[in-house]
N, C-alpha and C positions, 0 to 999 in steps of 0.2 A: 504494500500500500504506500501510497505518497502520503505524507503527513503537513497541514500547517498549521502552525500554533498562530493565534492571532488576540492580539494584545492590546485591549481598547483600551487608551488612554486619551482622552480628551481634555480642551483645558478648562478653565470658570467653574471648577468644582463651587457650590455655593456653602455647604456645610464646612469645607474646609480646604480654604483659599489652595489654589495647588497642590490640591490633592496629590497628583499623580508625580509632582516631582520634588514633590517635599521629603528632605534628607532625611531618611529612617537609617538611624544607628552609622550616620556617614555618607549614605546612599540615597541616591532619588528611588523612590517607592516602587517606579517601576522596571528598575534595574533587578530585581528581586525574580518578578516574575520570568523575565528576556533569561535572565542567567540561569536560573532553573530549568528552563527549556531548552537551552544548550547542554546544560550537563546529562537532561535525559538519552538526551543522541536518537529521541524518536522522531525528527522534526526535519523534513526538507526545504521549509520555509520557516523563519521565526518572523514577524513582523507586526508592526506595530502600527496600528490605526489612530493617525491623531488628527484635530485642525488647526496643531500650533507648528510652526518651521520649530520653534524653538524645544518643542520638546521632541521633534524629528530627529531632531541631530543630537539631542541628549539620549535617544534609544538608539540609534546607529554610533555611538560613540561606545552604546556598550557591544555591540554586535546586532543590531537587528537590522531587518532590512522595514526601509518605510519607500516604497517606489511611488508613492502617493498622498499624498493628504484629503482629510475624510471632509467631504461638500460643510456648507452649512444647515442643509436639511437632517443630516443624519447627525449634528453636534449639538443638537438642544433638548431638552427634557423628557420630550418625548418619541425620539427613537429609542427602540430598544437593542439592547446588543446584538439582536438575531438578525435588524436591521442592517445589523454591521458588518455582522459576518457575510450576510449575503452578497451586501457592498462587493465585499473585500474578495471575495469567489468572483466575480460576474470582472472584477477591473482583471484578475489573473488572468482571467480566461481572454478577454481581447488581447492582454501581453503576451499570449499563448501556451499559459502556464494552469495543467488542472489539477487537482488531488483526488484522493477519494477517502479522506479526513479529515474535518479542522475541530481544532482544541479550541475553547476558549479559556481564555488565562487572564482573569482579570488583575488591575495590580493593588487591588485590594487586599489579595490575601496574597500575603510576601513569605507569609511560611509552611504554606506548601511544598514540597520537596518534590526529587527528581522521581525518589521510589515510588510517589502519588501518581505522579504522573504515566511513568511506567507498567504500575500496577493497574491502571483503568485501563491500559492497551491492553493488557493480558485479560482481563475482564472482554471488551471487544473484541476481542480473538475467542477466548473458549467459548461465547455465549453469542458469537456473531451477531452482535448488538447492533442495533442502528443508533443508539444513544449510551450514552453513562454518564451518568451524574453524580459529581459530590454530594454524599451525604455526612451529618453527625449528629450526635446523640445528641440529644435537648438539654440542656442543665434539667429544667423543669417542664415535668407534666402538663399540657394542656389542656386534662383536665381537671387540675385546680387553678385555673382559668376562667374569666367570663371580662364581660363589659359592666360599666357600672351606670344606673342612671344619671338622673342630672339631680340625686339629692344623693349622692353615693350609698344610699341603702347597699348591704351586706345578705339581705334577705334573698332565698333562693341565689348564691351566690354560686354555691356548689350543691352539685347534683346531689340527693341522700344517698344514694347507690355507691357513690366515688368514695366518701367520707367512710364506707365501713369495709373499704379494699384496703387489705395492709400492704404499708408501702412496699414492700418484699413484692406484691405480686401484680400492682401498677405496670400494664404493657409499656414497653419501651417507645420512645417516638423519637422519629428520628428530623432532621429540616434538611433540606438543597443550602447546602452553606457556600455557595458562588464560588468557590475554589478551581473547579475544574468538571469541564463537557468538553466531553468526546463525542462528535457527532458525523455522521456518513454524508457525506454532502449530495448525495443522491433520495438522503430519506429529509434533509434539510429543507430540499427544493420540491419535496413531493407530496407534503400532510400539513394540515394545518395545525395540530397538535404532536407538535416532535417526541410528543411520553406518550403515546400512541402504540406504538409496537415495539413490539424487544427492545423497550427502554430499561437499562438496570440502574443500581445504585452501584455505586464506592465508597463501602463505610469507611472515612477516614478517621484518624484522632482531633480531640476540640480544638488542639495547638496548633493544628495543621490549616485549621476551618478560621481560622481568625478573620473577621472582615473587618475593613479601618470605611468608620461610617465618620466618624466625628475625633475630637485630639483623645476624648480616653480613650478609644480603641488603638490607638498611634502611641497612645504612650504604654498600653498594654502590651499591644505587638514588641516592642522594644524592648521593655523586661522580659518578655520569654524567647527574643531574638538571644540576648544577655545570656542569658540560665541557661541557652540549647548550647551555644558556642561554650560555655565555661564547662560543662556536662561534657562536652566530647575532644 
């Protein structure tokens, strides 16, 4: 198979200004993810999808290829990555470049590793998947969980049912922690629901799942950046 990892990194984050190339532990954010996907060695394209020159050349400095820069349709709130990727397939293919896989690698989650990476390909091969998706375990049950009105009443909060299951035997629930998709770019272009058929999961670890929404997830990622590096 041909593989491309592709790397949405655009800029105006609003939650937190330069997001994608704000210095985590020395390094722009999205050097994390570019570098992981070279060290997997699964990847004939690494490249990165942006609408800044400036952060083109800060992803090709560390090895990516950017042969493009992403319109202004596809860099505002409401495209979604799948937007992006298909972009990014449809401009390869006029350069005359096709796959028949792309990753997505968002540089949100910077501690993802290569073996993650690697492991969802082998996942794709044994289970000839048209999808795989990061998953991880919940810190907390969804179902002690609800919404609250507009006088926060407590009342009917939690199910009776829920409240007399010991916590021992609470099903596990797991979330898509944006880490990592593995997708067939013939099933991409062909359903409108990509979890649709032979889509699996990749259970990976929490550490692995971190996603930087706001500065404490950034300064979270950074301490367990710290602790993995000091650990091995």
């Amino acid at each position: 198979m041909k593989n491309i990892a592709i790397i949405p990194a655009r800029s105006g984050s609003k939650g937190l200004k330069d997001k994608n190339i704000k210095l985590l532990n020395g390094k722009p954010l999205l050097y994390y993810s570019i570098n992981v996907a070279i060290k997997s060695k699964m990847f004939d394209e690494i490249m990165v999808s942006t609408d800044s020159q400036k952060y083109a050349d800060i992803a090709m400095s560390f090895g990516a290829s950017v042969p493009f820069l992403r319109n202004d349709l596809l860099s505002n709130d409401n495209a979604s990555s799948w937007d992006v990727v298909k972009d990014v397939i449809l401009h390869y293919k006029k350069m005359g470049k096709t796959f028949d896989t792309a990753t997505l690698l968002q540089p949100t989650s910077p501690l993802r590793t290569a073996e993650d990476i690697k492991n969802g390909y082998k996942i794709m091969q044994e289970k000839n998947a048209n999808l795989v998706t990061g998953v991880c375990e919940m810190d907390h049950s969804p179902l002690w969980s609800n919404t609250l009105p507009h006088d926060n009443s407590m009342e009917n909060f939690i199910n009776p049912s829920v409240v007399k299951i010991p916590r021992q035997e609470i099903p596990t629930y797991y979330r898509i922690n944006g880490a990592l998709y593995i997708i067939k770019i013939s099933h991409l272009f062909s359903v409108s629901d990509i979890y649709s058929d032979k889509s699996y999961a990749h259970i990976m670890p929490k550490m692995h799942s971190i996603d930087i929404d706001d500065i404490f997830d950034f300064k979270l990622a950074s301490i367990l950046m710290n602790d993995s590096i000091q650990n091995n």
